[in-house]
N, C-alpha and C positions, 0 to 999 in steps of 0.2 A: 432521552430527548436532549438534543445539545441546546446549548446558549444562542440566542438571535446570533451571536457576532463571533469570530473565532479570527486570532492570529495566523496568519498564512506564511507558511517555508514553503517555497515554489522552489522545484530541484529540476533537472533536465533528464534526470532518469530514475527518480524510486518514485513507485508507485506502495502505497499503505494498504492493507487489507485490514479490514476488521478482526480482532485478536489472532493479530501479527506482529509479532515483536520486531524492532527496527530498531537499532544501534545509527547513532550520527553522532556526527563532531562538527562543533557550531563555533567557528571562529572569526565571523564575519560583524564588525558592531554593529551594525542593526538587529543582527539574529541575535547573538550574546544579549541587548535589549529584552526583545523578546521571550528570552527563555527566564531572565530574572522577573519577568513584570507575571508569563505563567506560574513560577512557580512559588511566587507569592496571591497567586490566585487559585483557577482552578487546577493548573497544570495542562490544558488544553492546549494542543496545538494543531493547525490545520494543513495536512499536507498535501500540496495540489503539484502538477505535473505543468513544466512549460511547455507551451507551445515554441514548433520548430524555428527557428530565425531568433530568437530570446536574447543573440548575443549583442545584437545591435543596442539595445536598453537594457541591458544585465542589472546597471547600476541602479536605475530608475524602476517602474513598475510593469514589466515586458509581458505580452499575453499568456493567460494561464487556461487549462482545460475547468472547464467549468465545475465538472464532479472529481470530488478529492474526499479522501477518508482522515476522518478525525485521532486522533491518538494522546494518549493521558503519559505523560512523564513518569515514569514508573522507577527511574532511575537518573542521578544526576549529579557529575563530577566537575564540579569548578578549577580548572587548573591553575596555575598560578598569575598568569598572564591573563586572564578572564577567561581565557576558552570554556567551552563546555563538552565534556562526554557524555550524553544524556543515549536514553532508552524509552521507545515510544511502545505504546501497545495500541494497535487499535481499537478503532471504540464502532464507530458511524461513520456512514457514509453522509455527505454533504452536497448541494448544490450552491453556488455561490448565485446570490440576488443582485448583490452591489457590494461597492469598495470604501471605505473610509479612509481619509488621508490625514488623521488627524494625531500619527504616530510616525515616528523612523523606519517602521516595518510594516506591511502592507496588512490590515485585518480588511477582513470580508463581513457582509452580513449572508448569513446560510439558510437553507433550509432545508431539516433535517432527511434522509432518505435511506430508510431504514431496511435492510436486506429482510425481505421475508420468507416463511417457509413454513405451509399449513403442513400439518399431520399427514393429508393425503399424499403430497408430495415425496416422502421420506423412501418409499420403497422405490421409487424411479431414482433419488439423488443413490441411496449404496448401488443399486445396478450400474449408476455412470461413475462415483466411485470405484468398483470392479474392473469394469471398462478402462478406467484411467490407469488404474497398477497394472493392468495386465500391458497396456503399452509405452510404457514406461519403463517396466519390470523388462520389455523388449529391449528396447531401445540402450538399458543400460547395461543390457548383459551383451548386446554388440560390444558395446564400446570398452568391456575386458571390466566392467565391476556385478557387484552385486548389490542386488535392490533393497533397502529396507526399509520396509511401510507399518508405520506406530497404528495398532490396531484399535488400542483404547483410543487412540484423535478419532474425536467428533468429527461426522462424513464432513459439514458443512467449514470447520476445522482445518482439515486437510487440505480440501478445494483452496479454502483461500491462502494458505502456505505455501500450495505450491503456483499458486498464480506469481504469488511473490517472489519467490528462492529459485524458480525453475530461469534456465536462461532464455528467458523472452525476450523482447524488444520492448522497449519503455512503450511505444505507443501499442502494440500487445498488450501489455498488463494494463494499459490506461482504457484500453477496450474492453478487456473481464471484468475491470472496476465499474466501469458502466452499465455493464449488464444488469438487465434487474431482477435482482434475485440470487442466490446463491445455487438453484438450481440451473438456469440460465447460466451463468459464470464456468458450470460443468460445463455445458452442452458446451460453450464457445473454449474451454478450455480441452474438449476432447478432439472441437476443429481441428485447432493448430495443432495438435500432437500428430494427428494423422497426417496431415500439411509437413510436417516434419519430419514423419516418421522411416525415413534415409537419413536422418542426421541423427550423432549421439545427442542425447539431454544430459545436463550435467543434471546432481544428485542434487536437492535442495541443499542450501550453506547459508552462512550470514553474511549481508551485506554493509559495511561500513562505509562511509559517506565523511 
Protein backbone atom coordinates (compact mmCIF):
# COMPACT_ATOMS: atom_id res chain seq x y z
CA UNK A 1 0.00 0.00 0.00
CA UNK A 2 1.47 3.49 -0.76
CA UNK A 3 1.54 6.63 1.45
CA UNK A 4 -1.80 9.06 1.05
CA UNK A 5 0.97 11.54 -0.70
CA UNK A 6 3.94 10.82 -3.09
CA UNK A 7 6.42 13.29 -4.70
CA UNK A 8 5.80 13.58 -8.51
CA UNK A 9 8.61 13.74 -11.48
CA UNK A 10 6.27 14.50 -14.52
CA UNK A 11 8.50 13.56 -17.67
CA UNK A 12 7.04 13.96 -21.32
CA UNK A 13 8.08 10.41 -22.26
CA UNK A 14 8.89 7.52 -19.47
CA UNK A 15 6.31 5.83 -18.60
CA UNK A 16 7.18 3.26 -15.04
CA UNK A 17 5.91 -0.19 -14.75
CA UNK A 18 5.68 -1.99 -11.76
CA UNK A 19 9.17 -3.85 -11.08
CA UNK A 20 10.68 -1.95 -13.70
CA UNK A 21 13.90 -0.85 -13.27
CA UNK A 22 14.35 2.92 -14.62
CA UNK A 23 17.80 4.76 -14.64
CA UNK A 24 17.36 8.83 -14.62
CA UNK A 25 19.52 11.74 -14.23
CA UNK A 26 17.86 14.57 -11.90
CA UNK A 27 19.52 17.71 -12.48
CA UNK A 28 16.91 20.23 -12.28
CA UNK A 29 16.65 21.97 -8.55
CA UNK A 30 13.51 21.24 -7.81
CA UNK A 31 13.90 17.58 -8.68
CA UNK A 32 17.47 17.43 -6.97
CA UNK A 33 15.04 18.88 -3.81
CA UNK A 34 13.12 16.05 -4.21
CA UNK A 35 15.33 13.17 -4.46
CA UNK A 36 17.22 14.52 -1.15
CA UNK A 37 13.80 15.01 0.91
CA UNK A 38 12.87 10.88 -0.66
CA UNK A 39 15.77 9.75 0.24
CA UNK A 40 15.93 10.80 3.72
CA UNK A 41 12.47 9.35 3.90
CA UNK A 42 10.88 6.74 2.20
CA UNK A 43 12.74 6.71 -1.04
CA UNK A 44 9.42 7.14 -2.86
CA UNK A 45 8.88 8.72 -5.77
CA UNK A 46 5.83 9.18 -8.24
CA UNK A 47 6.30 9.09 -11.89
CA UNK A 48 3.48 10.45 -13.91
CA UNK A 49 3.51 11.33 -17.77
CA UNK A 50 2.70 14.92 -19.09
CA UNK A 51 0.20 15.74 -21.01
CA UNK A 52 0.70 17.01 -24.69
CA UNK A 53 1.20 21.07 -24.88
CA UNK A 54 3.33 20.79 -21.27
CA UNK A 55 5.93 23.12 -22.81
CA UNK A 56 3.90 26.21 -22.44
CA UNK A 57 4.15 25.76 -18.20
CA UNK A 58 7.25 23.41 -18.17
CA UNK A 59 8.37 25.66 -15.38
CA UNK A 60 5.35 25.84 -13.36
CA UNK A 61 2.88 22.81 -12.69
CA UNK A 62 1.67 21.86 -16.59
CA UNK A 63 -1.18 19.00 -16.91
CA UNK A 64 -0.22 15.54 -15.98
CA UNK A 65 -2.05 11.99 -16.99
CA UNK A 66 -3.69 11.17 -13.87
CA UNK A 67 -2.49 7.21 -13.40
CA UNK A 68 1.39 7.12 -12.90
CA UNK A 69 3.39 4.26 -11.31
CA UNK A 70 5.22 4.59 -8.14
CA UNK A 71 8.98 3.59 -7.70
CA UNK A 72 11.44 3.07 -4.68
CA UNK A 73 15.18 4.53 -5.24
CA UNK A 74 16.94 1.43 -5.16
CA UNK A 75 20.11 3.27 -6.30
CA UNK A 76 21.47 6.72 -5.93
CA UNK A 77 24.62 8.79 -6.99
CA UNK A 78 25.23 12.46 -5.89
CA UNK A 79 27.51 14.02 -8.32
CA UNK A 80 29.46 16.79 -7.48
CA UNK A 81 27.40 19.63 -8.64
CA UNK A 82 24.24 18.15 -6.73
CA UNK A 83 22.95 16.25 -9.71
CA UNK A 84 21.71 12.89 -9.17
CA UNK A 85 22.00 9.42 -10.97
CA UNK A 86 19.49 7.51 -9.29
CA UNK A 87 17.66 3.98 -10.10
CA UNK A 88 13.75 3.64 -9.66
CA UNK A 89 12.10 0.17 -9.40
CA UNK A 90 8.68 0.08 -9.60
CA UNK A 91 6.33 -0.55 -6.96
CA UNK A 92 2.39 0.62 -7.73
CA UNK A 93 0.28 1.95 -9.58
CA UNK A 94 -1.29 5.27 -8.56
CA UNK A 95 -4.20 7.70 -9.29
CA UNK A 96 -3.63 11.26 -8.38
CA UNK A 97 -6.79 12.67 -6.01
CA UNK A 98 -5.27 16.34 -5.58
CA UNK A 99 -2.17 18.49 -5.63
CA UNK A 100 -0.23 20.13 -2.70
CA UNK A 101 1.59 23.21 -3.30
CA UNK A 102 3.34 23.43 -0.28
CA UNK A 103 7.01 22.27 -1.67
CA UNK A 104 9.30 23.45 -4.77
CA UNK A 105 8.31 20.13 -6.54
CA UNK A 106 4.87 19.07 -7.17
CA UNK A 107 3.46 16.09 -4.50
CA UNK A 108 0.19 14.62 -5.38
CA UNK A 109 -2.23 12.92 -2.91
CA UNK A 110 -2.92 9.21 -4.48
CA UNK A 111 -4.66 6.49 -4.34
CA UNK A 112 -3.43 3.32 -4.52
CA UNK A 113 -4.32 1.01 -7.79
CA UNK A 114 -2.97 -2.16 -7.38
CA UNK A 115 -2.38 -4.55 -10.66
CA UNK A 116 -4.32 -7.56 -9.97
CA UNK A 117 -4.25 -11.14 -11.11
CA UNK A 118 -6.50 -14.04 -9.52
CA UNK A 119 -5.05 -17.66 -9.86
CA UNK A 120 -7.67 -18.35 -12.67
CA UNK A 121 -6.27 -15.88 -14.74
CA UNK A 122 -2.71 -17.23 -15.11
CA UNK A 123 -3.24 -19.78 -17.93
CA UNK A 124 -4.86 -17.18 -20.30
CA UNK A 125 -1.83 -14.42 -19.31
CA UNK A 126 1.21 -17.41 -20.47
CA UNK A 127 -1.13 -18.11 -23.61
CA UNK A 128 -0.87 -14.19 -24.35
CA UNK A 129 2.64 -14.31 -23.11
CA UNK A 130 3.24 -16.92 -26.16
CA UNK A 131 1.32 -14.98 -28.46
CA UNK A 132 3.49 -11.88 -27.57
CA UNK A 133 7.27 -13.89 -28.24
CA UNK A 134 6.04 -15.44 -31.00
CA UNK A 135 5.33 -11.83 -32.58
CA UNK A 136 7.92 -10.23 -31.51
CA UNK A 137 10.22 -13.25 -32.10
CA UNK A 138 8.72 -12.16 -35.83
CA UNK A 139 9.04 -8.93 -36.05
CA UNK A 140 12.79 -9.23 -34.87
CA UNK A 141 14.02 -11.74 -37.03
CA UNK A 142 12.75 -9.33 -40.15
CA UNK A 143 14.65 -6.76 -39.01
CA UNK A 144 18.08 -9.11 -39.31
CA UNK A 145 18.37 -9.95 -35.19
CA UNK A 146 17.60 -12.64 -32.92
CA UNK A 147 15.03 -12.89 -30.09
CA UNK A 148 15.89 -13.58 -26.61
CA UNK A 149 12.99 -14.20 -24.10
CA UNK A 150 14.29 -14.69 -20.18
CA UNK A 151 12.24 -17.80 -19.45
CA UNK A 152 12.52 -17.78 -15.69
CA UNK A 153 10.67 -13.68 -15.80
CA UNK A 154 7.52 -13.92 -14.13
CA UNK A 155 4.67 -13.86 -17.38
CA UNK A 156 3.23 -10.80 -15.50
CA UNK A 157 7.19 -9.64 -15.20
CA UNK A 158 7.83 -9.65 -18.75
CA UNK A 159 4.44 -7.98 -19.83
CA UNK A 160 5.27 -5.01 -17.99
CA UNK A 161 9.25 -4.72 -19.25
CA UNK A 162 8.29 -4.84 -22.23
CA UNK A 163 5.54 -2.25 -22.10
CA UNK A 164 8.43 -0.31 -20.98
CA UNK A 165 11.66 -1.01 -23.13
CA UNK A 166 9.74 -1.78 -26.37
CA UNK A 167 9.63 1.31 -28.76
CA UNK A 168 6.23 2.62 -28.12
CA UNK A 169 4.93 5.95 -28.06
CA UNK A 170 4.77 7.60 -24.64
CA UNK A 171 1.07 7.88 -24.77
CA UNK A 172 1.08 3.95 -25.83
CA UNK A 173 2.76 2.95 -22.75
CA UNK A 174 0.58 5.68 -20.81
CA UNK A 175 -2.45 3.49 -22.29
CA UNK A 176 -0.89 -0.29 -21.05
CA UNK A 177 -0.15 1.69 -17.71
CA UNK A 178 -3.79 2.27 -17.58
CA UNK A 179 -5.11 -0.71 -18.20
CA UNK A 180 -6.35 -2.66 -15.51
CA UNK A 181 -4.77 -5.36 -14.73
CA UNK A 182 -1.71 -6.97 -15.87
CA UNK A 183 -3.73 -9.28 -17.79
CA UNK A 184 -5.51 -6.34 -19.77
CA UNK A 185 -1.96 -4.66 -20.30
CA UNK A 186 -1.34 -8.06 -22.51
CA UNK A 187 -4.33 -7.99 -24.32
CA UNK A 188 -3.60 -4.14 -25.24
CA UNK A 189 -0.07 -4.79 -25.62
CA UNK A 190 -0.66 -7.65 -28.22
CA UNK A 191 -2.95 -4.83 -30.03
CA UNK A 192 -0.43 -2.74 -31.01
CA UNK A 193 2.03 -5.47 -31.93
CA UNK A 194 -0.30 -6.54 -34.44
CA UNK A 195 -0.98 -2.68 -35.32
CA UNK A 196 2.64 -2.76 -36.03
CA UNK A 197 3.47 -5.70 -36.98
CA UNK A 198 4.99 -4.28 -40.75
CA UNK A 199 7.44 -2.43 -38.65
CA UNK A 200 10.63 -3.80 -36.91
CA UNK A 201 10.28 -3.60 -32.81
CA UNK A 202 13.41 -2.75 -31.40
CA UNK A 203 14.74 -5.41 -28.71
CA UNK A 204 13.89 -4.16 -25.03
CA UNK A 205 17.14 -1.81 -23.71
CA UNK A 206 17.62 0.79 -21.01
CA UNK A 207 16.27 3.99 -20.90
CA UNK A 208 18.13 6.97 -19.54
CA UNK A 209 16.46 10.19 -19.00
Amino acid sequence: MLPPALPLFPLPNVVLFPNVLLPLHIFEPRYRAMVDDALEGNRLIGMVLLRPGYQADYEGRPPVFEVGCAGVITHAEQLGDGRYNIVLRGLERFRITGEETDRTYRVARVESLPDTLVEGDRPDLRRYRHRIEALLAAATERAGSRPRFPPAVADEDLINALAQHLELEPLERQALLERDGVLERCRGLIGLFEMKARSPLDSPGRTVH
